[in-house]
C-alpha positions as CSV (number, residue, x, y, z in Angstrom):
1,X,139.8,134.2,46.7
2,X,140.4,130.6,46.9
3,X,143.5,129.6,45.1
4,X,143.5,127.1,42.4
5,X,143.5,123.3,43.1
6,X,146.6,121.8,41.3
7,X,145.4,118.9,38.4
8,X,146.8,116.2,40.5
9,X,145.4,116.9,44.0
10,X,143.2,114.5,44.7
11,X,139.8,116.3,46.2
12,X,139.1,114.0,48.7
13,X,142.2,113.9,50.2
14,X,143.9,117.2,52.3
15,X,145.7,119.6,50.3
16,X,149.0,118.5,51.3
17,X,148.4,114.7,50.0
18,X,149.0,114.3,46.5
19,X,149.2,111.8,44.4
20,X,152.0,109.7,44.0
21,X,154.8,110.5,40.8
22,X,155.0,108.1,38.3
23,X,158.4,106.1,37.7
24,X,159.5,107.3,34.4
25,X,160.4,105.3,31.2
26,X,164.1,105.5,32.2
27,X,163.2,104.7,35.8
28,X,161.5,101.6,34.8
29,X,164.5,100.7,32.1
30,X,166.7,101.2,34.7
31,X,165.0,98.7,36.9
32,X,164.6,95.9,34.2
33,X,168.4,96.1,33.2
34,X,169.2,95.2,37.2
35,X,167.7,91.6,36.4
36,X,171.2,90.0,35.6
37,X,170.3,87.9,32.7
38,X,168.6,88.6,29.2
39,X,165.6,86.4,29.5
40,X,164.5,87.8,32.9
41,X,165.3,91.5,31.4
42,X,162.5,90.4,28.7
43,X,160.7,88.9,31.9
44,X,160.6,91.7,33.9
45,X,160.2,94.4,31.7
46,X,156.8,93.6,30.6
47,X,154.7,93.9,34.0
48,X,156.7,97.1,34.9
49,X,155.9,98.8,31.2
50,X,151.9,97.1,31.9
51,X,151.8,99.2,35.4
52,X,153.4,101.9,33.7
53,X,150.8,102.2,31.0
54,X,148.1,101.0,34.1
55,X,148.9,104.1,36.0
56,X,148.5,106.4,33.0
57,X,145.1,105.4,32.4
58,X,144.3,105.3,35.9
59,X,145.0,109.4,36.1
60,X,143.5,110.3,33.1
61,X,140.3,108.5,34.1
62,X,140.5,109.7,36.9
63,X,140.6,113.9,35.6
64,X,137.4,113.0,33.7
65,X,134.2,114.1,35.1
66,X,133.0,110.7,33.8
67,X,134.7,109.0,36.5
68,X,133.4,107.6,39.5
69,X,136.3,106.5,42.1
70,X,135.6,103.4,43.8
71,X,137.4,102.5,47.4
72,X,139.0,100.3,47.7
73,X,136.7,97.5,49.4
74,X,134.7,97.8,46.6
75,X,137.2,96.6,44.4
76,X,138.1,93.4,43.1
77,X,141.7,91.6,42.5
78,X,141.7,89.4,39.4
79,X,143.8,87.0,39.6
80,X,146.6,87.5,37.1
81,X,150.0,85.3,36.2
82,X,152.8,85.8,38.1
83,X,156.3,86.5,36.9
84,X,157.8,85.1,39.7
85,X,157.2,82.5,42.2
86,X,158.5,80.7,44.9
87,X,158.9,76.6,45.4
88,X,160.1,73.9,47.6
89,X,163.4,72.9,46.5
90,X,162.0,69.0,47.4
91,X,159.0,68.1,49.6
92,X,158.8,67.5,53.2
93,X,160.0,64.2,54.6
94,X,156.9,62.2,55.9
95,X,154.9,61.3,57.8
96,X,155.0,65.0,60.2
97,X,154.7,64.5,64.0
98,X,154.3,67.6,66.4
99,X,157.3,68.6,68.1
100,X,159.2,67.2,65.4
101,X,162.3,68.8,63.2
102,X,160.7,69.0,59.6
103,X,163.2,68.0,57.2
104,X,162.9,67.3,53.3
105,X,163.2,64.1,51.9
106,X,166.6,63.8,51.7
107,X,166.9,65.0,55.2
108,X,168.1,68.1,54.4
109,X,166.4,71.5,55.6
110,X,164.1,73.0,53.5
111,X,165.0,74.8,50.9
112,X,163.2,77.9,49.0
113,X,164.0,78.7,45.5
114,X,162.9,81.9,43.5
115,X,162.0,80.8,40.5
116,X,160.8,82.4,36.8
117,X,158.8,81.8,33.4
118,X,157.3,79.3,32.7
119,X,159.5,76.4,33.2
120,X,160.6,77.4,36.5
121,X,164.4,78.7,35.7
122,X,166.1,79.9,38.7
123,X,166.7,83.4,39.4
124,X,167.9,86.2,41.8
125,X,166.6,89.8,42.3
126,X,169.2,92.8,42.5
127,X,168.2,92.9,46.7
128,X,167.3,90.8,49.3
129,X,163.8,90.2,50.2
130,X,162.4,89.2,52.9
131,X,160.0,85.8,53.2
132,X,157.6,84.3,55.9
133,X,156.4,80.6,56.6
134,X,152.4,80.5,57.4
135,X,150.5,76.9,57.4
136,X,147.6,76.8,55.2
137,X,144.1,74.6,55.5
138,X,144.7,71.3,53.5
139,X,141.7,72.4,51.3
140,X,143.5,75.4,49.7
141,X,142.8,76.0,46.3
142,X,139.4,75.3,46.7
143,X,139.6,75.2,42.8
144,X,142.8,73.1,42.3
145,X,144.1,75.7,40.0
146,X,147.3,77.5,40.7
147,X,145.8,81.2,40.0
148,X,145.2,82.3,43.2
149,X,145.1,86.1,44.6
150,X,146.9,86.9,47.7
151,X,143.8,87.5,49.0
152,X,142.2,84.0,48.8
153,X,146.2,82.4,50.1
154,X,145.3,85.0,53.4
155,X,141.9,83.4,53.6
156,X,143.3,79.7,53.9
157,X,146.3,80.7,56.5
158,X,145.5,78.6,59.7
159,X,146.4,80.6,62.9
160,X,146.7,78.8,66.2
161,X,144.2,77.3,68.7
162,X,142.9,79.8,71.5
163,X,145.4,79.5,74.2
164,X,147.8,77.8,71.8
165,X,151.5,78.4,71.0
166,X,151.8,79.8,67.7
167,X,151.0,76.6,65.2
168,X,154.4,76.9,63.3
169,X,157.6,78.0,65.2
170,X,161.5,78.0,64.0
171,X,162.4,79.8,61.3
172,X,159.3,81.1,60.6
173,X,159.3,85.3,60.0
174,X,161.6,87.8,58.5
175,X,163.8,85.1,56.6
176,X,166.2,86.9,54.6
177,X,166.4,85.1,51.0
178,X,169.5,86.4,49.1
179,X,170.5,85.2,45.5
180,X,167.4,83.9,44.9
181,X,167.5,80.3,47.7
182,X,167.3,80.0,51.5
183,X,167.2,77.4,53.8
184,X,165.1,76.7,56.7
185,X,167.1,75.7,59.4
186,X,164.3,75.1,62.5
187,X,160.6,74.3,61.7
188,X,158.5,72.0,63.8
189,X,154.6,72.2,64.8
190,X,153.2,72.9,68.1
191,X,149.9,70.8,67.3
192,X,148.5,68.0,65.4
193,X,146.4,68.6,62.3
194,X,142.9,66.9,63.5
195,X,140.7,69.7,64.8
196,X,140.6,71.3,61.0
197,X,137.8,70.0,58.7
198,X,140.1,69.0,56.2
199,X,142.5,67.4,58.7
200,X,145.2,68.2,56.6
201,X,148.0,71.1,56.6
202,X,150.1,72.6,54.1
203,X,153.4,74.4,55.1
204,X,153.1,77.4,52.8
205,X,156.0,80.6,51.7
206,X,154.7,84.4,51.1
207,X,156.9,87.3,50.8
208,X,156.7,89.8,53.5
209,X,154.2,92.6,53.0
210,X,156.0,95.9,52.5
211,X,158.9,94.8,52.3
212,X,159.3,94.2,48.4
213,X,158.4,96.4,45.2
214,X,157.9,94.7,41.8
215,X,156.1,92.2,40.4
216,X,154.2,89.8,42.5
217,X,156.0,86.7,43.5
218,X,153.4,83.8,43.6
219,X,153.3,81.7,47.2
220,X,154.8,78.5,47.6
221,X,152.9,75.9,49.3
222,X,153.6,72.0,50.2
223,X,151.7,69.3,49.6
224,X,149.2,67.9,51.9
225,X,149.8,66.0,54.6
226,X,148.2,65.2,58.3
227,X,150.8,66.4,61.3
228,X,150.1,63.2,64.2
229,X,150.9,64.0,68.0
230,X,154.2,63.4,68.9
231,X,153.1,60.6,71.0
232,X,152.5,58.1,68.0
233,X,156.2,59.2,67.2
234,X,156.8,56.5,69.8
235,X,155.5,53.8,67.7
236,X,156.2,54.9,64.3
237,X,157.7,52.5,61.7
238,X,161.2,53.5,60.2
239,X,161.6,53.8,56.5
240,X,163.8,52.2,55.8
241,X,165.2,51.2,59.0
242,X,168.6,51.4,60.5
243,X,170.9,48.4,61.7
244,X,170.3,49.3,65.0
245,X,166.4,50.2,64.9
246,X,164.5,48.3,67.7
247,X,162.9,45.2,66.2
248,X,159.2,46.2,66.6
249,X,159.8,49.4,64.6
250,X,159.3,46.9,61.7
251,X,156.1,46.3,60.5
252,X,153.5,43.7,61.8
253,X,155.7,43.4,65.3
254,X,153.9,45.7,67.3
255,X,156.4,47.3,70.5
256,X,156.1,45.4,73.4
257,X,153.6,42.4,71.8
258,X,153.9,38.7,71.2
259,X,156.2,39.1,68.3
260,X,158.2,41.7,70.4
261,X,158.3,39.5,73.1
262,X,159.1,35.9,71.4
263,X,161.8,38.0,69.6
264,X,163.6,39.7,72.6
265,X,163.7,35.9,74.3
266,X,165.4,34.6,71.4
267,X,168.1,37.7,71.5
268,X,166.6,39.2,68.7
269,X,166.0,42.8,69.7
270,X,167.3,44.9,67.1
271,X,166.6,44.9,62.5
272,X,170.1,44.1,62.6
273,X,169.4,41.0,64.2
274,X,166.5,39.9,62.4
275,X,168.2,40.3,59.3
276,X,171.3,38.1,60.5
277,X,169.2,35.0,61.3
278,X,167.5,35.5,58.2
279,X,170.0,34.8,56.0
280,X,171.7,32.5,58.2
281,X,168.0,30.2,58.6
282,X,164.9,31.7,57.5
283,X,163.2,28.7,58.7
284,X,164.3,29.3,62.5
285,X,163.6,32.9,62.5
286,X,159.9,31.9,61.0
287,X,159.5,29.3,64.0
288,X,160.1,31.7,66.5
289,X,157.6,34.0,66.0
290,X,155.1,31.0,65.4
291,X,151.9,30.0,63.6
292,X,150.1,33.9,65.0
293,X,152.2,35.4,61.7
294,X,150.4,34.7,58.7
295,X,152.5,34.2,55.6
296,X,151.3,37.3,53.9
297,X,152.1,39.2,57.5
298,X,155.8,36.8,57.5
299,X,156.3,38.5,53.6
300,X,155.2,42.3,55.1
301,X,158.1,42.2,58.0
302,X,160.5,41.0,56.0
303,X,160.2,43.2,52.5
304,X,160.2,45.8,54.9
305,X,164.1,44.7,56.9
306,X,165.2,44.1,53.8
307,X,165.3,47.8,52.9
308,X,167.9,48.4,55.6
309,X,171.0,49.5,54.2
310,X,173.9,46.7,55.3
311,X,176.7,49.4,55.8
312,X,179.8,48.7,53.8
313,X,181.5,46.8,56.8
314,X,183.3,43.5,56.0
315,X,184.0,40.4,57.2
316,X,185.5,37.0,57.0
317,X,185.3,33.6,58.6
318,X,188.2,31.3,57.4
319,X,187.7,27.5,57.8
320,X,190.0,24.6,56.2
321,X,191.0,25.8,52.6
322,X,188.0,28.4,52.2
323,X,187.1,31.7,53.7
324,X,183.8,33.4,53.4
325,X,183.1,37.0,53.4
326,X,180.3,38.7,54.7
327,X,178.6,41.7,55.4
328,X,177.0,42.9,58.7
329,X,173.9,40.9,57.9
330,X,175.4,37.8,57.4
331,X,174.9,38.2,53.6
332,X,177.6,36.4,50.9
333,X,179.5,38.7,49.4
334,X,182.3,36.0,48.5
335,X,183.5,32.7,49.2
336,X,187.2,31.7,48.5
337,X,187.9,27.5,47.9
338,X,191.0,26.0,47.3
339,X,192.3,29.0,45.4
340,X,189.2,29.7,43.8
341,X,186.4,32.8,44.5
342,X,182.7,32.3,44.0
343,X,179.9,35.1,44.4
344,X,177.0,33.3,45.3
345,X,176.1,29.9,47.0
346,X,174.8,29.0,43.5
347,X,178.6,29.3,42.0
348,X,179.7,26.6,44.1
349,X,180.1,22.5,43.9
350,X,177.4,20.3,45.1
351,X,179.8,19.1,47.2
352,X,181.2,22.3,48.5
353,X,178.0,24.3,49.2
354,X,177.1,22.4,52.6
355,X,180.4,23.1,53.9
356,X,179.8,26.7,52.8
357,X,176.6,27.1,54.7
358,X,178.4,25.5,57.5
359,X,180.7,28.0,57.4
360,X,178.5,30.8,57.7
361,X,176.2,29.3,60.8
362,X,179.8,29.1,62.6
363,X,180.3,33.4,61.3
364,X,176.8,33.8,62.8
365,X,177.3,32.4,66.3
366,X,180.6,34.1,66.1
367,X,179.4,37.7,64.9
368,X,181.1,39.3,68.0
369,X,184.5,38.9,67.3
370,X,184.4,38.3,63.5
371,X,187.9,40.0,61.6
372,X,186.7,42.9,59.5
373,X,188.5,43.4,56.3
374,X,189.4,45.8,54.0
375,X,187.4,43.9,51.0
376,X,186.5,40.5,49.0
377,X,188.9,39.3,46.3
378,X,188.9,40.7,43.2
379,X,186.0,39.3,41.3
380,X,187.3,40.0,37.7
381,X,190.3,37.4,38.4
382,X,187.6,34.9,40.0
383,X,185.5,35.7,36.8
384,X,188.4,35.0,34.7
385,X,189.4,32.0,36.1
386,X,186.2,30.1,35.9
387,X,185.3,31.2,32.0
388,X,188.8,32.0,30.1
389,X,189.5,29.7,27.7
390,X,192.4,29.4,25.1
391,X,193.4,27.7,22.0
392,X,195.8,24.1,23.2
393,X,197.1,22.1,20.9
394,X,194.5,19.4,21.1
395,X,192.0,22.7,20.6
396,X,189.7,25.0,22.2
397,X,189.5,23.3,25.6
398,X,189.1,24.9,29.4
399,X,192.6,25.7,30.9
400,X,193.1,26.8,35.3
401,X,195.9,28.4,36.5
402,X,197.3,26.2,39.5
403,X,198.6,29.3,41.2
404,X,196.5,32.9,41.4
405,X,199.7,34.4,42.1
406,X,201.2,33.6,38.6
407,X,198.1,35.2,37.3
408,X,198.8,38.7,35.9
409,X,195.8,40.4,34.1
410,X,196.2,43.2,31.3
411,X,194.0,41.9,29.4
412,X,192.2,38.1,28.3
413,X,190.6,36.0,25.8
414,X,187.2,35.2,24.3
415,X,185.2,31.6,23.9
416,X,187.3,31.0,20.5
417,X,190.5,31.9,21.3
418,X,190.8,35.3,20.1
419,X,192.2,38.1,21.5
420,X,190.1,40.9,23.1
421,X,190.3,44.0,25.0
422,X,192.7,43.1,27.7
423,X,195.4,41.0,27.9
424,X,196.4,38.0,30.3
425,X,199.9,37.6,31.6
426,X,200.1,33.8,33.2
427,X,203.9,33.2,34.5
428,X,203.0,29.8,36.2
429,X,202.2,26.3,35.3
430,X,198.3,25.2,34.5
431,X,196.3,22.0,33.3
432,X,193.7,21.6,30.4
433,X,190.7,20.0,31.1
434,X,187.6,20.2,33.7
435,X,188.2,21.8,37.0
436,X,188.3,18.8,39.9
C-alpha cells in the first residue's frame, strides 16, 4: 500500500524534494529591523511582507485542482519598482579612448553608491554584497524608461569580439561593496565602440547573481558615449590644457602642421608659451601664424588656452621706482609706482602705462630667471590709498599718505567723512589735494 503523499510535496518533483519553508512573520521582522534607519525599515518591510503574502497565494493555488503550473519559460517578469538601486557617484570623464584608465570627471575613480526611495538617499545593507561591471549596447532602454527587468539589462550586455580580449577589464567582477559605496580602482577597454550599430557603449553595474537575497537592486548604467582607438589618443585636444601641454594640443593647430611648425620656429612649443606672448603682444603672436588662420579660427585657439589654469606661481620684475608682478603667463596681477599699487594697466597714468608695458616685454624676454615671490602687495592698502578721503579744514578734499609705512589700517573712512567699519591709523605726514 502506497503511503500517503505529504500536502507540500510537489508531484512532479522526486519524493525527497520539497518545497521550500516559508520565512515567518518574525523572520521577515527580523530582517527589516537590520536596515539601520527608520525610513529604510518602512522601505524594506513592504516588498518582504508583499513576497510573504506572494508565497502564500502561490501554495494555496497551487493545492487547488484548479491550478495549472506553468514552467518557468513560460512565464513572464513584469517589470516592477525597485527598492533599491545602484548609481554612479559622477559620470565618466570624456571623451573614452581604448587602452585608457576611465576616470570620473573630477578624475577620481569611479564610484558606486547604493541608493533608496525615491529621492535617491543613501543607504547600506546589514552585509556585503557583491557587484559586477558589464558594458551595455548604447541603445539600452529601447523605451527610454527606467523600468527595466533584469532580463531585458542581460539582453543589452555587449560581450567581446571573437578572438577578442574580454571588452571591459580592471576591476570588473566579484567587487565587494560594503556600507553601501565602492570605488573602482582599474577600468579601461580593450576595443573601440564602432563595430556596434549604435556605436555607442554604456559602462553599466548589476549585482552578482546568487550572491544576494532581498529586494531587487535596480542596475546602474552610464551615459552614452563612443570609446575611440587609442591611436587618436595621440592627437586628442586637452580640456583644459596644462602649462606644459604641447602647443598643437590646442585647437585649430593641428600636430606637426603649418601652425605647429611656424610656432616651434618662433620658440613657441608649449600652451604655456602661447599664452606668454599673448599677453605680452597679441599682435606678434597673430603674425606668426599668418593670414592661413582665420579670425573666427584666431578666437577658437585662443578661448580654448585661455582655460589653462596659470598655477599660483609669482613673479616680479623691478625697474626704476616700480615693480610689476606677474604670473606664469605674463598676466598683471600688480604693479607698484612710486609707493603706489595698481591692479590693472587701466589703474595707471597715461603717462605711466607705456613704461609699464615696457616693463613687462623686459619680464617676458627675461622669463628664465624671473625672482618668484611669496605674493603682490596688499590690495586693500592700495585700495585705500587711492579712494579714502577725510574731512580737512578747507573740507572734504582727497588726502595721500607720503609714506605706506606710516599707514596702519584698523579700520577707514567713507566719501563724507564718516566713520565706518574699520579704522585708519596714519602716524606720518600727508598732503591734501590731487595725486601728482
Amino acid at each position: 500500500m502506497a503511503a500517503k503523499r505529504r500536502y507540500d510535496e510537489d508531484p512532479d518533483q522526486p519524493g525527497d524534494k520539497r518545497m521550500k519553508r516559508l520565512p515567518s512573520f518574525s523572520t521577515v521582522i527580523r530582517e527589516a529591523i537590520m536596515v539601520k534607519s527608520v525610513e529604510n525599515l518602512f522601505l524594506a518591510m513592504e516588498p518582504l511582507l508583499r513576497r510573504v503574502v506572494q508565497e502564500e497565494i502561490q501554495r494555496g493555488l497551487s493545492n487547488s485542482p484548479r491550478y495549472i503550473d506553468r514552467s518557468p519559460r513560460m512565464q513572464i517578469e513584469a517589470p516592477t519598482p525597485s527598492l533599491y538601486r545602484l548609481i554612479f557617484k559622477c559620470p565618466p570623464n570624456l571623451p573614452i579612448y581604448t587602452s585608457t584608465k576611465i576616470e570620473d570627471i573630477e578624475g577620481k575613480p569611479l564610484q558606486i553608491l547604493l541608493v533608496a526611495g525615491p529621492n535617491g538617499s543613501p543607504m547600506s545593507l546589514p552585509s556585503p554584497i557583491k557587484i559586477e561591471l558589464v558594458v551595455l549596447d548604447g541603445d539600452f532602454p529601447s523605451d527610454g524608461t527606467d523600468d527595466w527587468t533584469s532580463e531585458e539589462f542581460k539582453k543589452y550586455v555587449v560581450k567581446e569580439r571573437a578572438g577578442k580580449r574580454p571588452l571591459l577589464t580592471g576591476d570588473v567582477s566579484n567587487i565587494t561593496m560594503r556600507d553601501g559605496e565602492v570605488s573602482i580602482g582599474e577600468l579601461q577597454f580593450t576595443d573601440n565602440s564602432s563595430w556596434i550599430r549604435s556605436r555607442n557603449f554604456r559602462i553599466a553595474v548589476r549585482v552578482v547573481e546568487g550572491s544576494y537575497e532581498g529586494p531587487r537592486i535596480r542596475e546602474a548604467m552610464t551615459d552614452k558615449f563612443v570609446v575611440r582607438d587609442h591611436r587618436g589618443e595621440l592627437y586628442r585636444k586637452r580640456y583644459p590644457p596644462s602649462l606644459h601641454d604641447e602647443v598643437w594640443r590646442l585647437e585649430k593647430i593641428g600636430k606637426d602642421g603649418a601652425f605647429h611648425r611656424k610656432l616651434h620656429e618662433n620658440r613657441i612649443d608649449n600652451v604655456q608659451d602661447f599664452l606668454q606672448l599673448f599677453h605680452v603682444d597679441p599682435n606678434q603672436l597673430r603674425g606668426i601664424l599668418g593670414p592661413g588662420m582665420s579670425d573666427k579660427m584666431w578666437e577658437i585657439t585662443v578661448n580654448h588656452a585661455k582655460t589653462c589654469c596659470a598655477g599660483e606661481k609669482i613673479y616680479s620684475h623691478s625697474g626704476p621706482n616700480a615693480t610689476v608682478f606677474l604670473n606664469s603667463i605674463c598676466e598683471i596681477l600688480s604693479i607698484t609706482i612710486d609707493g603706489m599699487n595698481y591692479y590693472s594697466l587701466q589703474e595707471l597714468p597715461r603717462n605711466h602705462k607705456n613704461y609699464v608695458l615696457q616693463l613687462v616685454k623686459e619680464a617676458y624676454e627675461q622669463r628664465g630667471n624671473l625672482r618668484e615671490t611669496d605674493g603682490v602687495p596688499n590690495e586693500s592698502l592700495a585700495l585705500i590709498q587711492s579712494e579714502t578721503v577725510i574731512q580737512s579744514p578747507a573740507g572734504t578734499v582727497p588726502w595721500y599718505p607720503t609714506n605706506q609705512e606710516d599707514f596702519q589700517i584698523g579700520g577707514g573712512f567713507d566719501e563724507d567723512g564718516a566713520s565706518t567699519s574699520f579704522q585708519v591709523a596714519y602716524t606720518g605726514s600727508f598732503h591734501f589735494g590731487p595725486y601728482h
